[in-house]
DRENTORKOL-3810 file (N, C-alpha, C; in nm, 4 decimals):
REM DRENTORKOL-3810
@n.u->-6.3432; n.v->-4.2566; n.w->-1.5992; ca.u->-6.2317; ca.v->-4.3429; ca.w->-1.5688; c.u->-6.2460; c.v->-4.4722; c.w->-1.6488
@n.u->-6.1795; n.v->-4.5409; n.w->-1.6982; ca.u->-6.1453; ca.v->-4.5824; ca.w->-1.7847; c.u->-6.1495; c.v->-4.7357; c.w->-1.6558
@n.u->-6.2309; n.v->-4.8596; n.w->-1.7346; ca.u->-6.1755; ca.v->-5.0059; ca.w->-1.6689; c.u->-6.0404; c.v->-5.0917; c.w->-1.6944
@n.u->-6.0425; n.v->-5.1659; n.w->-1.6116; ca.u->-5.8737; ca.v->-5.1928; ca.w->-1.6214; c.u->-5.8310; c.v->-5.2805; c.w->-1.7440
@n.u->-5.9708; n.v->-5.3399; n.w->-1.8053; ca.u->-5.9586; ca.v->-5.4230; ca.w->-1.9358; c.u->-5.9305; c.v->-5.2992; c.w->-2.0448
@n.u->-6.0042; n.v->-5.1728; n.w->-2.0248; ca.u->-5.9705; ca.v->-5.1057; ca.w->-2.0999; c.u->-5.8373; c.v->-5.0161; c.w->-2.1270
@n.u->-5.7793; n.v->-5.0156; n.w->-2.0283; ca.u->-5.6649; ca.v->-4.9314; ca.w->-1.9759; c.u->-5.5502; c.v->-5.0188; c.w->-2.0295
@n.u->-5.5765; n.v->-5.1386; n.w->-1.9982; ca.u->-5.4631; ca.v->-5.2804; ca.w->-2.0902; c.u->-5.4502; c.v->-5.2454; c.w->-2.1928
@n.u->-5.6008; n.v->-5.2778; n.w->-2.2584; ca.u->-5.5622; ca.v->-5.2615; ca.w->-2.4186; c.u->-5.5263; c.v->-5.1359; c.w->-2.4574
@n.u->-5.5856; n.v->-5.0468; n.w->-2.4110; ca.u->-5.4910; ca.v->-4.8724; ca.w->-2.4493; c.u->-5.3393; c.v->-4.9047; c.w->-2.4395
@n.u->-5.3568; n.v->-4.9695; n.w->-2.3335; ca.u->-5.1533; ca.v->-4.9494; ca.w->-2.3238; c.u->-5.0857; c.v->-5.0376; c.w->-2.4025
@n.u->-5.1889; n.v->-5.1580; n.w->-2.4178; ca.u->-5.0793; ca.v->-5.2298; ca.w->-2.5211; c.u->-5.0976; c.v->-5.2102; c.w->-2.6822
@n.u->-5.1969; n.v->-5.1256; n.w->-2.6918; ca.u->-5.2089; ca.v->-5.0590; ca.w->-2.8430; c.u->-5.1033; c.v->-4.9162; c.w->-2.8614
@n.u->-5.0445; n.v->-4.8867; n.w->-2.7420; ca.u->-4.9504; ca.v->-4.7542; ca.w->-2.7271; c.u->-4.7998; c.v->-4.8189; c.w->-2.7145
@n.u->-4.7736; n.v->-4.9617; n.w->-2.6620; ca.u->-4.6805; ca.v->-5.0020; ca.w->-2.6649; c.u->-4.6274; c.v->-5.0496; c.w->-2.7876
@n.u->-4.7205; n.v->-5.0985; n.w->-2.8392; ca.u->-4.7092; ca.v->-5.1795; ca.w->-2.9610; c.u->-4.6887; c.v->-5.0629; c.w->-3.1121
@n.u->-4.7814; n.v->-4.9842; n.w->-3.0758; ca.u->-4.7590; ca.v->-4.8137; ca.w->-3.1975; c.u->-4.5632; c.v->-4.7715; c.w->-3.1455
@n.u->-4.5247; n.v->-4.7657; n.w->-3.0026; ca.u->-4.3943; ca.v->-4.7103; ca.w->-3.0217; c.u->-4.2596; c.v->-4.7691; c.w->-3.0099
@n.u->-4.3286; n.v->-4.9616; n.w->-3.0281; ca.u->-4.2299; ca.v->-5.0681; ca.w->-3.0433; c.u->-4.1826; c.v->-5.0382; c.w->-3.1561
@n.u->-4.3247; n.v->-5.0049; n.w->-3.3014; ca.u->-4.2959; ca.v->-5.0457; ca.w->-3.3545; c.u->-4.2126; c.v->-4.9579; c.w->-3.4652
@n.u->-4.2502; n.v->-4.7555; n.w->-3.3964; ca.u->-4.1956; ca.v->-4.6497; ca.w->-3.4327; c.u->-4.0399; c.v->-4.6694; c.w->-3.4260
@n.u->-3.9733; n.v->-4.7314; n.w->-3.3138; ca.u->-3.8592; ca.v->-4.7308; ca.w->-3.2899; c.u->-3.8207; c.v->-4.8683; c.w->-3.3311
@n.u->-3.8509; n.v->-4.9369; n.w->-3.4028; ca.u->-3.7773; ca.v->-5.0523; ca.w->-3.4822; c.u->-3.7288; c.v->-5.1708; c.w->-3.3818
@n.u->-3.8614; n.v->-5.2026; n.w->-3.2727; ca.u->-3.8090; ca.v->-5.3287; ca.w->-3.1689; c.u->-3.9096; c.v->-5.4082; c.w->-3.2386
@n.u->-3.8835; n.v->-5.5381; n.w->-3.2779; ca.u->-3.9534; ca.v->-5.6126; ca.w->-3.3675; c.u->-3.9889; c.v->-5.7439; c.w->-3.1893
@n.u->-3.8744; n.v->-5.7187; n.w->-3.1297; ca.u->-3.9208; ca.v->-5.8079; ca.w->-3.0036; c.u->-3.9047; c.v->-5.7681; c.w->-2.8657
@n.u->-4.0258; n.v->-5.8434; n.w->-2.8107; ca.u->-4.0120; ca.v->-5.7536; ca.w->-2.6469; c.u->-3.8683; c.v->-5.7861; c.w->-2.5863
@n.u->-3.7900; n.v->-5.8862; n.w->-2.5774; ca.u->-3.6850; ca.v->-5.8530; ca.w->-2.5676; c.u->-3.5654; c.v->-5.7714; c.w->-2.6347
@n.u->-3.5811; n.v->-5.6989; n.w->-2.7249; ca.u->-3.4987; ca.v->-5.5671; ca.w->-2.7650; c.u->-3.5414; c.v->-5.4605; c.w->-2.6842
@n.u->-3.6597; n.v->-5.4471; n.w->-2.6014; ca.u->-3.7172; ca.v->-5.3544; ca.w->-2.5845; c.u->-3.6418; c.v->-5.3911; c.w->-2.4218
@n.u->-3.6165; n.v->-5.5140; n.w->-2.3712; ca.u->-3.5883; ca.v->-5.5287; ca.w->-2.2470; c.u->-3.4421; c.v->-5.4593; c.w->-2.2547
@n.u->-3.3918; n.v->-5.4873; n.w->-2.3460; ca.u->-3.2404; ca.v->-5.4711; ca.w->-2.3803; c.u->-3.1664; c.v->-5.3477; c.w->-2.4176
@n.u->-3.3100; n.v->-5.2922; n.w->-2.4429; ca.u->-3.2745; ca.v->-5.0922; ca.w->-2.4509; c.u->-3.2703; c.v->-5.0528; c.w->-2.3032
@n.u->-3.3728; n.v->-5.1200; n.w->-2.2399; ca.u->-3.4024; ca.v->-5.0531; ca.w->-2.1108; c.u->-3.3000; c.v->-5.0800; c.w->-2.0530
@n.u->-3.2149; n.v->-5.2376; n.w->-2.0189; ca.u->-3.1033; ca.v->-5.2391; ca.w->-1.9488; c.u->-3.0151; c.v->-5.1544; c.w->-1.9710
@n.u->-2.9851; n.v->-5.1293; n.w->-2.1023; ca.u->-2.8592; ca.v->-5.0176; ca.w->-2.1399; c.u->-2.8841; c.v->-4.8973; c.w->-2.1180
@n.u->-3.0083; n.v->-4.8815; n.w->-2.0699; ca.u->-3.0077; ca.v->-4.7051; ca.w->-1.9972; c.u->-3.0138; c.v->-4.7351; c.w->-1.8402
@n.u->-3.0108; n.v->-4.8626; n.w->-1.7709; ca.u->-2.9988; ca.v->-4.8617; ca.w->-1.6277; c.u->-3.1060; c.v->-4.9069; c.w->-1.5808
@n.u->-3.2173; n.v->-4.9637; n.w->-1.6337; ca.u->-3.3478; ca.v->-5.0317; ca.w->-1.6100; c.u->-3.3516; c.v->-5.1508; c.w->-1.6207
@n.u->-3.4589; n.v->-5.2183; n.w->-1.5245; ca.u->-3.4508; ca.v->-5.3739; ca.w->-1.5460; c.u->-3.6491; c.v->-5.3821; c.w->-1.6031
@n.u->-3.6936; n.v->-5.4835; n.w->-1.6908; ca.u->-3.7858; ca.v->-5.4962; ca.w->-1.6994; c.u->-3.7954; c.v->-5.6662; c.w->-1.7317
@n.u->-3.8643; n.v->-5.7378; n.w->-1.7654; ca.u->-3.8169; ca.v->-5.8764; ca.w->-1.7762; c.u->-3.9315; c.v->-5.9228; c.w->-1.8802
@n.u->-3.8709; n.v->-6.0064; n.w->-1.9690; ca.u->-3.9490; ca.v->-5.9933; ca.w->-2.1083; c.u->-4.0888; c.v->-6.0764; c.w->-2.1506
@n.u->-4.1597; n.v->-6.1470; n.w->-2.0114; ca.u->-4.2548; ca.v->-6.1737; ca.w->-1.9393; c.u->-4.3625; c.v->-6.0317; c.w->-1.9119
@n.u->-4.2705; n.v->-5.9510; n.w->-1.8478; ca.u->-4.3680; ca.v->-5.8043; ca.w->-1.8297; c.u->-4.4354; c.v->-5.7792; c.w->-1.9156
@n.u->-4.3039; n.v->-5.7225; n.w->-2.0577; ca.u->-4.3330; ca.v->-5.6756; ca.w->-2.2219; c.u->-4.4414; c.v->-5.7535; c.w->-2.2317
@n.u->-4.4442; n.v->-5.9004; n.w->-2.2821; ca.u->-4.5431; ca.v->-5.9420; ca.w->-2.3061; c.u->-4.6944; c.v->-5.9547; c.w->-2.2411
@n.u->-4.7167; n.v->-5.9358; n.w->-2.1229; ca.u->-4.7886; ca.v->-5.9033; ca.w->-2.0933; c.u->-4.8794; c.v->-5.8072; c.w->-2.1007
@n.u->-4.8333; n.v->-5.6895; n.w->-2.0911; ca.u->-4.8350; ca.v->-5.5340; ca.w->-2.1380; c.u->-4.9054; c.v->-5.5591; c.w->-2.3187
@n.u->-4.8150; n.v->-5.6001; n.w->-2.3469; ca.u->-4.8627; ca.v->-5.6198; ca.w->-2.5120; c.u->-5.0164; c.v->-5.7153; c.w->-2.5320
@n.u->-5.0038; n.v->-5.8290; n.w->-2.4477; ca.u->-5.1211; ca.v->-5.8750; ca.w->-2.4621; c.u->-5.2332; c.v->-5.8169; c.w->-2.3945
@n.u->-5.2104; n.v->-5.7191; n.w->-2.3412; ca.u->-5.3115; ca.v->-5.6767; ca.w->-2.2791; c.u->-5.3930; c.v->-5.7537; c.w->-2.1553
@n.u->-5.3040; n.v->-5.8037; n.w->-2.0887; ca.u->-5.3341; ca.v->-5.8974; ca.w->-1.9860; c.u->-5.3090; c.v->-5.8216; c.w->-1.8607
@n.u->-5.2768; n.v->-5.7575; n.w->-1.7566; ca.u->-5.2080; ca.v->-5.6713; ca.w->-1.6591; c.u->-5.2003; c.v->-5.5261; c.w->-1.6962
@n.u->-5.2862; n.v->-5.4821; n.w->-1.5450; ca.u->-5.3378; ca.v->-5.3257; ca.w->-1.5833; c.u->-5.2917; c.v->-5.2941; c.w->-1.4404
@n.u->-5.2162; n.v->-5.3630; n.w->-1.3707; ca.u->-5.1482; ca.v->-5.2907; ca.w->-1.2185; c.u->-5.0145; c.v->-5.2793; c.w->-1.2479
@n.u->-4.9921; n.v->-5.1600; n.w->-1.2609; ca.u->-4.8219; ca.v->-5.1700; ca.w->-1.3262; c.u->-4.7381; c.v->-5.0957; c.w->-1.2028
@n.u->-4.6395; n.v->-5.1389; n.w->-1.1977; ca.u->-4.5489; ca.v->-5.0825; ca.w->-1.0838; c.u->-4.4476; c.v->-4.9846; c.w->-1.1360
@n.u->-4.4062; n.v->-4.8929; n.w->-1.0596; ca.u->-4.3460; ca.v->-4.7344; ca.w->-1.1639; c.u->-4.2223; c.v->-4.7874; c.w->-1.2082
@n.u->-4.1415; n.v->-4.8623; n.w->-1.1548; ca.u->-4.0136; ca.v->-4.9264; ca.w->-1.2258; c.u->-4.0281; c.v->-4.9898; c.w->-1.3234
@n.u->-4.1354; n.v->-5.0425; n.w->-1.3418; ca.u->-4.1603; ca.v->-5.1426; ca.w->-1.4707; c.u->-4.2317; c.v->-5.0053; c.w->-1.5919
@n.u->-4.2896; n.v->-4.9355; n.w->-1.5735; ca.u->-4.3573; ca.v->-4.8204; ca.w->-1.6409; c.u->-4.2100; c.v->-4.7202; c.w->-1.6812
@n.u->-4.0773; n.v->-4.7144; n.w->-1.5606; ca.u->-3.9952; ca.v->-4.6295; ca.w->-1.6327; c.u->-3.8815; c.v->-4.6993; c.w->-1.7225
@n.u->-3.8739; n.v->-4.8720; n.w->-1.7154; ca.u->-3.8228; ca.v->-4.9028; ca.w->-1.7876; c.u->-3.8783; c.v->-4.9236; c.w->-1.9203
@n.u->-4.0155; n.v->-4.9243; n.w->-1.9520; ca.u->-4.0483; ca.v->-5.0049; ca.w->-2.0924; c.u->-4.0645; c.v->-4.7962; c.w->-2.1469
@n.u->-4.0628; n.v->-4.6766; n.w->-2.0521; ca.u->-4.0077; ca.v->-4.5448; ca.w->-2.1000; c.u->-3.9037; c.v->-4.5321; c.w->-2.1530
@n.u->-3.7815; n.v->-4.5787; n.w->-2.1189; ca.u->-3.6233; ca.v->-4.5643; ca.w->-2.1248; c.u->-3.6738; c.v->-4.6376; c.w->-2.2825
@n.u->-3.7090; n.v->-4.8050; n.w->-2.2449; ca.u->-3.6755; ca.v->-4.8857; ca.w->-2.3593; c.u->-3.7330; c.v->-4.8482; c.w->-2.4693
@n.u->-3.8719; n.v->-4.7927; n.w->-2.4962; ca.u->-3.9288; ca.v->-4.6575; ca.w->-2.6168; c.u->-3.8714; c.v->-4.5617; c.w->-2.6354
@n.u->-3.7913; n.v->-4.5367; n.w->-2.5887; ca.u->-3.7125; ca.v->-4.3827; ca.w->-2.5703; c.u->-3.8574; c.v->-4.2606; c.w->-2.5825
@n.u->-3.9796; n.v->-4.2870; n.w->-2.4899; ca.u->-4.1015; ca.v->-4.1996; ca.w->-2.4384; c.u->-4.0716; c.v->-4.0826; c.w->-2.3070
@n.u->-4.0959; n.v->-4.0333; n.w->-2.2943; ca.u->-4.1128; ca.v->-3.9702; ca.w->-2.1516; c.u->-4.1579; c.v->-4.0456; c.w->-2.0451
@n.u->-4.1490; n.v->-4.0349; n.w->-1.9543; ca.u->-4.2093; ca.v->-4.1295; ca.w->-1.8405; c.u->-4.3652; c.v->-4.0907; c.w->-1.7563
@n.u->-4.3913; n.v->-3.9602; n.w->-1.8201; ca.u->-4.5456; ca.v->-3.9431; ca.w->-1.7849; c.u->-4.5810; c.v->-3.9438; c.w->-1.8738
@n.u->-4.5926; n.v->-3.9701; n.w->-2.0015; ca.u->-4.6127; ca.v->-4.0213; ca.w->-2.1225; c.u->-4.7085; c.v->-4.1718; c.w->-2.1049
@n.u->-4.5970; n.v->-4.2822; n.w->-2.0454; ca.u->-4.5679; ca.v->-4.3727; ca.w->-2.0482; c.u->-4.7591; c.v->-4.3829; c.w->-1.9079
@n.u->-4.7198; n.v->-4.3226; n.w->-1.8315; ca.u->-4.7342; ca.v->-4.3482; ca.w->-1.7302; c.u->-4.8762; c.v->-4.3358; c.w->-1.7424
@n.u->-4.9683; n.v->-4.2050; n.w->-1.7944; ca.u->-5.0721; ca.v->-4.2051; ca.w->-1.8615; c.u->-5.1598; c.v->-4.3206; c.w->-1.9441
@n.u->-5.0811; n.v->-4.3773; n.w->-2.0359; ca.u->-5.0870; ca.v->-4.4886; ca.w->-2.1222; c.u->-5.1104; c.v->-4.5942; c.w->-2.0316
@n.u->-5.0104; n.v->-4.5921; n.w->-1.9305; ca.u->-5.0962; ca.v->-4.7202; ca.w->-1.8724; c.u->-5.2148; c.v->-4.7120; c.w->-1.7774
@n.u->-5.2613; n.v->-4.6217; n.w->-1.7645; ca.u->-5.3701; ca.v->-4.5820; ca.w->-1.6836; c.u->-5.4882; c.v->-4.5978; c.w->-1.8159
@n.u->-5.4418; n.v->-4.5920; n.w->-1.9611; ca.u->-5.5574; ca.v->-4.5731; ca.w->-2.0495; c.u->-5.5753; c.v->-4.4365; c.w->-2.1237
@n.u->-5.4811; n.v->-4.3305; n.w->-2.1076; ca.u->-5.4522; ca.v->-4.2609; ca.w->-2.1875; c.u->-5.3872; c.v->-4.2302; c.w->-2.2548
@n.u->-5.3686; n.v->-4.2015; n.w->-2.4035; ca.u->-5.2961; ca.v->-4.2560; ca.w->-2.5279; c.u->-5.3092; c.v->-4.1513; c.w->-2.6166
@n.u->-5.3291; n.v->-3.9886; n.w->-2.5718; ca.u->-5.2864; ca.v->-3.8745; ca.w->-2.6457; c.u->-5.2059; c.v->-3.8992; c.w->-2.7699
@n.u->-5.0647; n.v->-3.9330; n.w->-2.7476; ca.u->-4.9490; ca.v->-3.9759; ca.w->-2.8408; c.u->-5.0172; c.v->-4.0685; c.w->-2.9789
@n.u->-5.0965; n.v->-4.1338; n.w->-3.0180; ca.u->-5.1191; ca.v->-4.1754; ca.w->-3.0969; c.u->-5.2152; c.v->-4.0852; c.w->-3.1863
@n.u->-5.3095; n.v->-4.0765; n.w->-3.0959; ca.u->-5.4657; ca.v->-3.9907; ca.w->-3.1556; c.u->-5.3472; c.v->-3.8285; c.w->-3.2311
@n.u->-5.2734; n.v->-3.7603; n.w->-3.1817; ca.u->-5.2076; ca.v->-3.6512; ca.w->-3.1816; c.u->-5.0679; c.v->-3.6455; c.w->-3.2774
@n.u->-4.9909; n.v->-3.7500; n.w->-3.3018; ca.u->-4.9132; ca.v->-3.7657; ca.w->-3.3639; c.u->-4.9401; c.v->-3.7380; c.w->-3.5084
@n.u->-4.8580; n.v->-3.6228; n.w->-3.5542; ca.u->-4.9159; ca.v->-3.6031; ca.w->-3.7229; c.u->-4.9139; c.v->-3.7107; c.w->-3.8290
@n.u->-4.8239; n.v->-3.7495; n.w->-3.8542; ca.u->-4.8280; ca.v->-3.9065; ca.w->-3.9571; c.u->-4.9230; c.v->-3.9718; c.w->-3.9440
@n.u->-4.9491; n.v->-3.9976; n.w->-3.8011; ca.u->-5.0135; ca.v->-4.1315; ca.w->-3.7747; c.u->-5.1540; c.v->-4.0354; c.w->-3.8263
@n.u->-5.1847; n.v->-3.9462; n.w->-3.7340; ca.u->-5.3175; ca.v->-3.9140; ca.w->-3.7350; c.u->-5.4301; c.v->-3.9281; c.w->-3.8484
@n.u->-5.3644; n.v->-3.9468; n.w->-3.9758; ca.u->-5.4111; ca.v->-3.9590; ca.w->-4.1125; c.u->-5.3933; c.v->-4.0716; c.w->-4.2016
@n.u->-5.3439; n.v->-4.1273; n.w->-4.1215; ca.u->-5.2786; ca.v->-4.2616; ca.w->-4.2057; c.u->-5.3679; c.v->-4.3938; c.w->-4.1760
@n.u->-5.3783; n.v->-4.4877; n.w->-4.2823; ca.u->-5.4501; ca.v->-4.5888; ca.w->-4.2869; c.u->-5.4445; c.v->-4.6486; c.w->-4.1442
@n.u->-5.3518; n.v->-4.6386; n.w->-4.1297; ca.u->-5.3095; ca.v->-4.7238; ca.w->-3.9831; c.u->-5.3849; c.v->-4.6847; c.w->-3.8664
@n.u->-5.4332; n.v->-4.5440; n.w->-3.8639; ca.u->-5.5236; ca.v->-4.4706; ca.w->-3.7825; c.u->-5.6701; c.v->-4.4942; c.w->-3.8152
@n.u->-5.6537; n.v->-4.5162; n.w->-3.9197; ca.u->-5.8413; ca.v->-4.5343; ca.w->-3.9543; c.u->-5.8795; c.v->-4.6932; c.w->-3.9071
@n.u->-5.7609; n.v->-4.7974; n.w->-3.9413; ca.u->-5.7478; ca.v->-4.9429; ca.w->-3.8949; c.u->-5.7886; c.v->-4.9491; c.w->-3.7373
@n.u->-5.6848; n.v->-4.8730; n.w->-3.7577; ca.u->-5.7017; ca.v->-4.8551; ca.w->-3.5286; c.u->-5.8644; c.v->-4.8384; c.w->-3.5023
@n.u->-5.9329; n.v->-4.7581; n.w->-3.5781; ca.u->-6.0478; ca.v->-4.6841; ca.w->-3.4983; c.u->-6.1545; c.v->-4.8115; c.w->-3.5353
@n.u->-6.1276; n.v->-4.8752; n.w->-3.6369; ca.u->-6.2545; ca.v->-4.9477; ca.w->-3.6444; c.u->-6.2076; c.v->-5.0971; c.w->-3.6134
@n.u->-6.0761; n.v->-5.1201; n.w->-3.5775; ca.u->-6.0432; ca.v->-5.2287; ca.w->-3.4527; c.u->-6.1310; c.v->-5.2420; c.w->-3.3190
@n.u->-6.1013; n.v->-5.1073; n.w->-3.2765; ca.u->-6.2066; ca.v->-5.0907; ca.w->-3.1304; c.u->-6.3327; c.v->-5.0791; c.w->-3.1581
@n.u->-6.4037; n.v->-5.1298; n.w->-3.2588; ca.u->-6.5341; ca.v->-5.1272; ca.w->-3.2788; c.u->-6.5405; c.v->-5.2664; c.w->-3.2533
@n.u->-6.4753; n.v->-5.3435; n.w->-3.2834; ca.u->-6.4929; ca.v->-5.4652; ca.w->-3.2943; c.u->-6.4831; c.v->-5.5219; c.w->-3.1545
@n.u->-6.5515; n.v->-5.6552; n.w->-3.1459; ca.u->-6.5609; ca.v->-5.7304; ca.w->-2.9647; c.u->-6.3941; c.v->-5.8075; c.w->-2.9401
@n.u->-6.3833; n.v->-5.7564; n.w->-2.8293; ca.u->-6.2337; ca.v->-5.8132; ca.w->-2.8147; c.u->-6.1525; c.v->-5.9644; c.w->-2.8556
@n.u->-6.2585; n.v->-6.0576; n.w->-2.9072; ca.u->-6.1820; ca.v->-6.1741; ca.w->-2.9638; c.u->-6.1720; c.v->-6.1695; c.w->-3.0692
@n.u->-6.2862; n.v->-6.0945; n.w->-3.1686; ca.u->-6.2631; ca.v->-6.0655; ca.w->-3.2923; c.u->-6.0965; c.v->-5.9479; c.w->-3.3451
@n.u->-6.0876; n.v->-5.8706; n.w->-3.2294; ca.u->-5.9869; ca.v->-5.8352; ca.w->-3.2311; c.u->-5.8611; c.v->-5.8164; c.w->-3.2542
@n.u->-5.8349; n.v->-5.9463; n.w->-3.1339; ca.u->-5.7101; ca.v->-6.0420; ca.w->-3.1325; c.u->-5.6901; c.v->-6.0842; c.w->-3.2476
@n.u->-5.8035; n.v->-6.1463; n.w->-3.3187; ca.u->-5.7888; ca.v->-6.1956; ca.w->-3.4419; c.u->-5.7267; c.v->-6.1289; c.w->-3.5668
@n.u->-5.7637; n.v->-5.9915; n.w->-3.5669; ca.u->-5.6968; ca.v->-5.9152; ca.w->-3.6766; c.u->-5.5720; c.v->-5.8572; c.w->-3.6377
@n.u->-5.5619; n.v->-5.8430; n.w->-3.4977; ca.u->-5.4028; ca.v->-5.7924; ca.w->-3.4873; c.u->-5.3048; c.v->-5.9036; c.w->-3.4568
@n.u->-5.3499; n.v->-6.0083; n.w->-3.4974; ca.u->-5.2668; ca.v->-6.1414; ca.w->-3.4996; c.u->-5.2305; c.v->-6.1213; c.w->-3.6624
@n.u->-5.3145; n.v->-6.0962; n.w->-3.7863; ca.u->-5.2759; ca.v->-6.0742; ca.w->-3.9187; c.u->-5.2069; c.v->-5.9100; c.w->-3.9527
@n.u->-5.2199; n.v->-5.8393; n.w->-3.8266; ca.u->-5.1537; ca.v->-5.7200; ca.w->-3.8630; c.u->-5.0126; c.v->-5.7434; c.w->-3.8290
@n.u->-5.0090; n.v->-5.8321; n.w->-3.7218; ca.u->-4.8573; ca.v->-5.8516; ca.w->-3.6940; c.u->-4.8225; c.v->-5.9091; c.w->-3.7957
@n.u->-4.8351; n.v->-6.0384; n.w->-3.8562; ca.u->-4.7780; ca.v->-6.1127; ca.w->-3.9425; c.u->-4.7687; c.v->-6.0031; c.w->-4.0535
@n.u->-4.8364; n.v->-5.9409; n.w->-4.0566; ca.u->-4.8448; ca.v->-5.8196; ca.w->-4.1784; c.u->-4.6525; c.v->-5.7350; c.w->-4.1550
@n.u->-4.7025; n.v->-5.7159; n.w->-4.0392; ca.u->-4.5950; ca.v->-5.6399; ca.w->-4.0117; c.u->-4.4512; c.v->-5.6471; c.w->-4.0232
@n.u->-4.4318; n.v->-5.7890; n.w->-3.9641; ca.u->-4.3449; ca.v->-5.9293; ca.w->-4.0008; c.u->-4.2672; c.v->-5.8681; c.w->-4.1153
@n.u->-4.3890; n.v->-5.9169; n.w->-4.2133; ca.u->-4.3519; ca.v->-5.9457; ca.w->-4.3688; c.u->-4.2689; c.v->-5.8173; c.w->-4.3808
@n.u->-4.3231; n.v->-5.6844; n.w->-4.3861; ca.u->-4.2666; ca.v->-5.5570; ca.w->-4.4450; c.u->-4.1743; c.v->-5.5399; c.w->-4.3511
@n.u->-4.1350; n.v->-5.5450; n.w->-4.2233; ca.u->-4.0112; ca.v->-5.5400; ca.w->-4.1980; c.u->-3.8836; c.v->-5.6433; c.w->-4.2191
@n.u->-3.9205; n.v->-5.7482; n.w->-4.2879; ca.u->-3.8402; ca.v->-5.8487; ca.w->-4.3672; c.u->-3.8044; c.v->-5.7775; c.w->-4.5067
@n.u->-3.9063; n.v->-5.7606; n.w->-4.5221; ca.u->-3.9064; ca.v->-5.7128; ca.w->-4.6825; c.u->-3.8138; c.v->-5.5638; c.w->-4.6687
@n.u->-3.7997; n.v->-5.4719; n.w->-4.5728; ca.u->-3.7466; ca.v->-5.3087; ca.w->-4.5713; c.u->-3.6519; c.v->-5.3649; c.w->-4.5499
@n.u->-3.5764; n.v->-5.4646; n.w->-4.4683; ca.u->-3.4742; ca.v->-5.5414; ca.w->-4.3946; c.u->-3.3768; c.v->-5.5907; c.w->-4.5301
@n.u->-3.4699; n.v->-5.6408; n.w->-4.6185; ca.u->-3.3998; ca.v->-5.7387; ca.w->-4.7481; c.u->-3.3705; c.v->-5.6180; c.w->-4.8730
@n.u->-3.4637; n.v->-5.5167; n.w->-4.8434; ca.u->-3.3993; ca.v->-5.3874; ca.w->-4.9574; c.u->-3.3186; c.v->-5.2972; c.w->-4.9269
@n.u->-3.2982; n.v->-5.3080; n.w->-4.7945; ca.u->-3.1411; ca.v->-5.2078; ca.w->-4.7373; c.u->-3.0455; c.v->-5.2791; c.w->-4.7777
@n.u->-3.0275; n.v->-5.4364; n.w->-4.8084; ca.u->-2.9010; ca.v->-5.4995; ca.w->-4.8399; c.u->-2.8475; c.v->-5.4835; c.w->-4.9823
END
């Protein structure tokens, strides 16, 4: 069984992999999918979830940030318990730099961490500015 520090960061390394599959650049888009399928989540939660701060999740809040990924909801529901099949299993990912990044992230001590997925975001930033500025 998995600790609840660990079960956070699983989920917010699973939230953050299918924010970013489905093109929500902010936790409020992600609130804003969920409302439009009939869910409320509040964009305080998202962030939380993402920072990996809160590992007691309540099933309404677990089936809206489902709806708002467009995931399954035992999918979802797994993930926040700390299991994260969907990433390790996904063919693209499974081989891709981004997967090898991931694995030797969690080697690292959790402040050192933060630290690099603070430059992966900004990373991320950039190239979805940049994919954003070559569709025009």
């Amino acid at each position: 069984m998995k600790s609840d520090a660990e079960a956070a960061e699983a989920f917010s390394q699973y939230l953050k992999f299918w924010m970013h599959e489905r093109g929500i650049q902010y936790p409020i888009e992600l609130v804003d999918r969920a409302a439009r399928r009939g869910a409320q989540i509040s964009n305080t939660k998202v962030n939380t979830v993402l920072l990996a701060q809160y590992a007691n999740h309540r099933m309404r809040m677990l089936e809206a940030i489902a709806l708002g990924i467009a995931r399954p909801f035992e999918e979802v529901f797994l993930a926040a318990l700390g299991y994260v099949p969907a990433l390790v299993e996904h063919p693209e990912y499974k081989d891709s730099d981004m997967a090898h990044l991931w694995h030797l992230l969690r080697q690292l001590p959790p402040k050192r961490r933060k630290f690099y997925e603070r430059l992966i975001q900004m990373l991320t930033n950039e190239v979805q500015r940049e994919s954003q500025s070559s569709d025009e």
